[in-house]
N, C-alpha and C positions, 0 to 999 in steps of 0.2 A: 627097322631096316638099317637105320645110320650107325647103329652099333652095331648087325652085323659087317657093313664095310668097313669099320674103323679095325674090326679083327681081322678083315680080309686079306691086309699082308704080312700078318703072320703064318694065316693060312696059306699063302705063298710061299713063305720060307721053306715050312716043314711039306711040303707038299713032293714028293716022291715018287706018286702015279701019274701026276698030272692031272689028276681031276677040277683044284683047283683053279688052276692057267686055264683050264677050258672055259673058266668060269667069266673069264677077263670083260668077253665082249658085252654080259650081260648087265656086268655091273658099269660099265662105261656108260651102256644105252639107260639103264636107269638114273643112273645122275645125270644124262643130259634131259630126261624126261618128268624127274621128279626134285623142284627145285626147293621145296621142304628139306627133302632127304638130303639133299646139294647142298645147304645151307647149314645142315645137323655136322654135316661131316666136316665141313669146312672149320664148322666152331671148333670143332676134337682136334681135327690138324694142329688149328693154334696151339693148342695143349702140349703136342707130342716133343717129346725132347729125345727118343732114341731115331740116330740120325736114319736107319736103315728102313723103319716104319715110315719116317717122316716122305723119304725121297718117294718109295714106293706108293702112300696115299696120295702124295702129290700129284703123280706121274698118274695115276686111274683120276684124281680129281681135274686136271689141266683139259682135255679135249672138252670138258663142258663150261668149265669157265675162265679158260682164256680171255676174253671179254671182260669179267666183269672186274671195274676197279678197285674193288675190298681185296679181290686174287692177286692182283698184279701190285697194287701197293704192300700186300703181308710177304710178296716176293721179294719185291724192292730193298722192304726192311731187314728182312732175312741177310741177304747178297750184303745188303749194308753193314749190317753187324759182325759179316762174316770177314769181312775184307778188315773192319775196324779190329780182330782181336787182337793178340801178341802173340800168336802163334806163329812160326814158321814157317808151319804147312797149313793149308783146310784141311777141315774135317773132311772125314771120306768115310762111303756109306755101300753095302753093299745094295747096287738096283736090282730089285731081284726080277724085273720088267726082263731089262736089259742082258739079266744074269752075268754082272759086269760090277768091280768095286770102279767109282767113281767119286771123285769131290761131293761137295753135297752142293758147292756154288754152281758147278756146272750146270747138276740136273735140276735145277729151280730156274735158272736162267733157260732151261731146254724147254722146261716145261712151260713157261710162260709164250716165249717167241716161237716153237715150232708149232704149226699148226699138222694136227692128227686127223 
């Protein structure tokens, strides 16, 4: 199951009927109900480097573990390193939640502090 959610928002992107998106609430209730699975995906997140995958697992992972402090500290480090680079501008990511380009500092910071 943790690797289908790690593919999940790609399946979002290309997703054209909607079938996907309908899909949203189920994989939300699963990761707040199966903390295996929560904990599979969280590792892959670590991994991910394309920013637009990265925002969108976040954004589905945040309503189940906003709480826990491994989330909030790999956010912390994230916003950290983000503010730390030589760039300009941040990075910016398209949410495809939100269906909205956004920073990618923002939606880490959204995801952590808003409660869903």
């Amino acid at each position: 199951m943790a690797s289908y959610l790690v593919l999940y928002p790609g399946k979002l992107m290309h997703d054209h009927f909607r079938e996907a998106r309908d899909g949203i609430v189920a994989v939300r209730t699963r990761l707040r109900s199966d903390r295996e699975c929560r904990e599979a995906v969280f590792a892959e997140l670590k991994q991910i480097t394309d920013p637009d995958i990265l925002v969108a697992l976040t954004k589905l992972l945040a309503p189940a573990m906003q709480n826990e402090t491994a989330f909030r500290a790999w956010i912390s480090e994230r916003v950290r390193a983000e503010r730390a680079s030589d760039r300009l501008l941040g990075e910016l990511a398209f949410d495809v939640l939100a269906n909205v380009c956004r920073p990618v500092e923002f939606v880490l910071l959204e995801a952590v502090l808003t409660r869903s």
